[in-house]
C-alpha positions in Angstrom: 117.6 100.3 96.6 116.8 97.7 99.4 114.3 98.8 102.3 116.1 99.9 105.3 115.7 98.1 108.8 114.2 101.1 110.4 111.9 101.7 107.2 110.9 97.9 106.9 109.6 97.8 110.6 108.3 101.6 110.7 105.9 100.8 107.7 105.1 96.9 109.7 104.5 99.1 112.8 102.4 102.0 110.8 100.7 98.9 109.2 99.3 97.5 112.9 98.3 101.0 114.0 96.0 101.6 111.2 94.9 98.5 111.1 94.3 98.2 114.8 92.2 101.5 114.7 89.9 100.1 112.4 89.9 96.7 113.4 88.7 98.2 117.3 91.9 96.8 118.7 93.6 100.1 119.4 92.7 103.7 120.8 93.8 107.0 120.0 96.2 107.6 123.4 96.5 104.1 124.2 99.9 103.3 124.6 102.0 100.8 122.3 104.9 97.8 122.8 108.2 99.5 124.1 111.0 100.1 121.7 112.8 97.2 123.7 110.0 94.9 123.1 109.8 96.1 119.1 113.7 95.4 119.3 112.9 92.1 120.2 110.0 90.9 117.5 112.0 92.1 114.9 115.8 91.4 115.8 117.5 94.8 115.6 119.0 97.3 118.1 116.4 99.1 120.3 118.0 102.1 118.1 116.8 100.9 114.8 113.6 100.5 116.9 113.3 104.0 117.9 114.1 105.3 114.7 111.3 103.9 113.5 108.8 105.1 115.9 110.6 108.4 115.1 109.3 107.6 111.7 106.2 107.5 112.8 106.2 110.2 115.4 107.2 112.5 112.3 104.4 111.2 110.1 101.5 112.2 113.2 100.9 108.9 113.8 102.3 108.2 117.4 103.6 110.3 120.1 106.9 109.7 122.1 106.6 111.1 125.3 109.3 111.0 127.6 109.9 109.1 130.8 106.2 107.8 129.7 106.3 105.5 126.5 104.6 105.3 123.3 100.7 106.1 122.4 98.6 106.4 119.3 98.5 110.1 118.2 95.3 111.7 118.7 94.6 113.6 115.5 91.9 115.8 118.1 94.6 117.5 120.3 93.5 119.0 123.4 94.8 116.0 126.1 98.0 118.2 127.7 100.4 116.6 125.8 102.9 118.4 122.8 101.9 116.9 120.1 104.0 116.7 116.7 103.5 119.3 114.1 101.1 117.2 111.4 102.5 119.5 108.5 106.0 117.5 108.2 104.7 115.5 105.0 103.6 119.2 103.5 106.4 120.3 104.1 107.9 117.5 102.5 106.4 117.8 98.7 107.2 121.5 99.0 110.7 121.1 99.6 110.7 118.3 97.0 108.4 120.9 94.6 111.7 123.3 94.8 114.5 120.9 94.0 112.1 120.0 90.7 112.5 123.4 89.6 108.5 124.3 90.8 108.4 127.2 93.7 106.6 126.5 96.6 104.0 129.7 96.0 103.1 127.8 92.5 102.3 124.6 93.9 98.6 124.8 94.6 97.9 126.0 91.3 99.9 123.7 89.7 98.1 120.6 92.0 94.8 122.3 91.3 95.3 122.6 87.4 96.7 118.6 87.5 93.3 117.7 88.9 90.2 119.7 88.2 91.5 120.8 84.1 88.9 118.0 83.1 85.9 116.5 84.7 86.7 112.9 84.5 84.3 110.1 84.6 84.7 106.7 85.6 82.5 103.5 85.6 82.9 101.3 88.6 82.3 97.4 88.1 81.8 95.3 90.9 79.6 92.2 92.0 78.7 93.3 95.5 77.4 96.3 97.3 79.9 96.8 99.8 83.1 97.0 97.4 80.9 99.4 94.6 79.9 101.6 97.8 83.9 101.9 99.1 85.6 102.2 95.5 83.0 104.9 93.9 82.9 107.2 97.4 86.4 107.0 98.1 87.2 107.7 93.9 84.5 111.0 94.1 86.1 112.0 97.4 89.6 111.6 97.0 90.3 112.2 93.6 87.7 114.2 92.6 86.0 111.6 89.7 82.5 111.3 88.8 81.2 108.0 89.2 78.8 105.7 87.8 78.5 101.8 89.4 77.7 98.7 87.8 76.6 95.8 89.6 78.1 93.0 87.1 75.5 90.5 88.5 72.7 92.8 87.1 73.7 93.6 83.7 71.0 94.8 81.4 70.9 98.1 78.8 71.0 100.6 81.2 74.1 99.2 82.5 75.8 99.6 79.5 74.3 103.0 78.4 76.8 104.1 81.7 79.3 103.2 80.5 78.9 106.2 77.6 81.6 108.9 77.7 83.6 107.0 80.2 86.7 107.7 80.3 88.3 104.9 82.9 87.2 101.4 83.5 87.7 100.5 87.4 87.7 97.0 89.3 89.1 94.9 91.7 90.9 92.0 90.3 88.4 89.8 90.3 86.8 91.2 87.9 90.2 92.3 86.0 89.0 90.7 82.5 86.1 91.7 81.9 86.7 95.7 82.8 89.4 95.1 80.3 87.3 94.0 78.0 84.6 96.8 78.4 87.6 99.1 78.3 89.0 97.6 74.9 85.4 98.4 73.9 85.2 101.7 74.8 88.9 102.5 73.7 89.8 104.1 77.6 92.1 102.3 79.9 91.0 100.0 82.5 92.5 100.7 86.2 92.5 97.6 88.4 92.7 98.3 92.0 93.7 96.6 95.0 92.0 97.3 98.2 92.7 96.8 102.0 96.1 95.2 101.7 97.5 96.9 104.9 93.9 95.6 106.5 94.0 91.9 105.0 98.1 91.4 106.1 96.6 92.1 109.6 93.7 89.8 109.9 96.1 87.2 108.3 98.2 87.6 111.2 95.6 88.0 113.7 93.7 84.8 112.1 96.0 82.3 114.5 95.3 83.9 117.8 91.3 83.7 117.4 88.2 84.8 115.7 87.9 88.2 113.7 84.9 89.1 112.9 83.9 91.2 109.3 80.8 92.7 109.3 78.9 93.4 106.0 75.9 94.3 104.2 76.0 92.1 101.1 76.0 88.5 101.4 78.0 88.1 98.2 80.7 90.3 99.7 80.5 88.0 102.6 81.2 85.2 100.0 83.8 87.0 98.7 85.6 86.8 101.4 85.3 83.7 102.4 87.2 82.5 99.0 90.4 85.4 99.9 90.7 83.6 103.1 90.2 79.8 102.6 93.6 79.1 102.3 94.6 80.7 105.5 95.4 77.8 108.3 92.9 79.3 110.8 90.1 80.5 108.0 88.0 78.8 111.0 88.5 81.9 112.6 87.3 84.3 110.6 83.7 85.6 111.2 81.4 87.1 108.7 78.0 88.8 109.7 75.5 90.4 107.4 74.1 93.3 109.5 70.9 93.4 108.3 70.8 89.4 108.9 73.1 88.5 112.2 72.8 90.1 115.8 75.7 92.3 115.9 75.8 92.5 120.0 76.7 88.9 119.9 80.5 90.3 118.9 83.0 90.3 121.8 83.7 93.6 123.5 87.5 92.8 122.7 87.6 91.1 119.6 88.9 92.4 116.0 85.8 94.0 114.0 85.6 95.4 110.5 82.9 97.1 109.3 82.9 98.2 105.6 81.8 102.0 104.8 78.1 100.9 103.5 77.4 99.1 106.6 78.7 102.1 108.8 76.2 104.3 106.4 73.4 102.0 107.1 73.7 100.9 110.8 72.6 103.3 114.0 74.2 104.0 116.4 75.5 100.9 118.8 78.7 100.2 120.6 80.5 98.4 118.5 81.0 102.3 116.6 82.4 103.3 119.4 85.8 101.3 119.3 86.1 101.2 115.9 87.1 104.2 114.1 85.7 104.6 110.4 87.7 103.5 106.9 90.2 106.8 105.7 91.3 105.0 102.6 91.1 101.5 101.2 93.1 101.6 98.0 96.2 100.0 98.3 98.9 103.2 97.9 100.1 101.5 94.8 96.7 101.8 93.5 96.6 105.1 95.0 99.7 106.1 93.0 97.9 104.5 89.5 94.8 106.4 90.1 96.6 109.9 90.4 98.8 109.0 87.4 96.0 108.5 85.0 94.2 111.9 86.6 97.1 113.7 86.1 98.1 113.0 82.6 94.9 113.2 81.4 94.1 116.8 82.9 97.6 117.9 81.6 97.1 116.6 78.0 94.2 118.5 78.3 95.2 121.7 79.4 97.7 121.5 76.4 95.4 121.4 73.8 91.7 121.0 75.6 90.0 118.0 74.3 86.7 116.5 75.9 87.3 114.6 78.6 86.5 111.3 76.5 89.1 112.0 73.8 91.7 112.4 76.8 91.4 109.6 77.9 91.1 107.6 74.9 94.7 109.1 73.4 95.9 107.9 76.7 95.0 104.7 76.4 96.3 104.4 73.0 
């Protein structure tokens, strides 16, 4: 089924707001282009264009207040304003949990069995410390995995002895052959994730109108992306610093920063914190999507007949 109008331009829209957050070009409250002006950029009906701030207003992520405009949702209530109920999307799965034949008051324990049956255990590859510091927090955080990190430029025997009991490979697609190799190895499947998409499609576009600035704490990340942006026309634009290296209060009050999660870990407190709000997710929902898959088969093969964790993941990945 093809994307609708409103969906393709409430996902764009979604897409800048997040992206804008993090990049220190939006607040929470500030106020956003009129549905006339969306109407405009994207050639539809200033309906079409409502519906999908609707969309969004129905996710959290923006308010609609009337005779006034449209603002960033403030996930900290308390500015006067009626603010849209934030439990839409639970109420969502539990409608969708019914019409699949699993009652509502079953659902937690259901969700809690699908993830916590097994203690699962995956082994991160990565050349830099930036990406291994955003893949393995966000996989113990979010889904609950134990995680071990190897730096693939510092191989040696202890690097290898992690890898185990493993029972997942993961990598960025850099790095997509040799975690498959490993993984062949180790007879467990190899996950390769893609991170930042939403982020990357908006520096892309923001590239053209002037400098955006990244701000890192490996130089070979800083590298790395370098080579994912050399093709762009205005590459010229994009600005790397290395926070431990480069003056960080030589970045323009107003221009588009990034600052990955180790850096925010490592840096005190200065300004440039204050306008841009920290990383919620960098997976990419497909990978998102992949990750829960393999967590939830495995912990439900497992609570059929209770293997170790190891075996689980192996008959899975045969």
């Amino acid at each position: 089924m093809s994307e609708s109008p409103r969906d393709r331009i409430a996902a764009s829209l979604a897409q800048r707001v997040s992206s804008g957050l993090h990049l220190g070009l939006l607040r929470y409250g500030q106020r956003l282009p009129s549905t006339r002006a969306v109407a405009l950029e994207f050639s539809v009906d200033p309906r079409v264009a409502l519906a999908a701030y609707r969309e969004l207003e129905r996710r959290g992520l923006v308010e609609l207040r009337t005779r006034s405009g449209i603002y960033v949702a403030n996930p900290h209530a308390g500015d006067g304003f009626v603010h849209p109920p934030r439990d839409a999307w639970m109420i969502d799965i539990m409608s969708d949990s019914i019409s699949h034949g699993i009652p509502a008051t079953q659902l937690a324990e259901r969700i809690r069995r699908s993830l916590e049956t097994l203690r699962l255990r995956a082994v991160v590859l990565e050349c830099n410390d930036d990406q291994l510091c955003s893949v393995s927090s966000e996989l113990e955080n979010d889904y609950g995995l134990e995680v071990s990190v190897i730096d693939l430029d510092d191989m040696n025997r202890d690097s290898l002895s992690k890898m185990r009991g493993a029972d997942c490979v993961i990598t960025t697609g850099t790095h997509a052959e040799v975690a498959r190799n490993f993984a062949d190895d180790l007879g467990v499947p190899a996950l390769i994730v893609s991170m930042c998409d939403d982020l990357f499609a908006e520096v892309h576009r923001l590239l053209p109108a002037g400098p955006v600035t990244f701000v890192v704490s490996d130089t070979r990340f800083e590298a790395k992306l370098r080579r994912i942006f050399e093709n762009d026309e205005s590459s010229e634009n994009l600005r790397t610093l290395v926070h431990s290296r480069d003056d960080l209060s030589r970045i323009p009050a107003n221009s588009p920063t990034y600052l990955t999660r180790l850096t925010r870990n490592q840096i005190d407190a200065i300004p440039l914190l204050e306008r841009v709000i920290p990383e919620t997710s960098v997976f990419s929902p497909t990978t998102a999507r992949e990750i829960l898959e393999f967590v939830v088969r495995a912990n439900a093969a497992a609570s059929e007949v209770r293997p170790s964790a190891g075996r689980a993941a192996k008959r899975m990945a045969g």
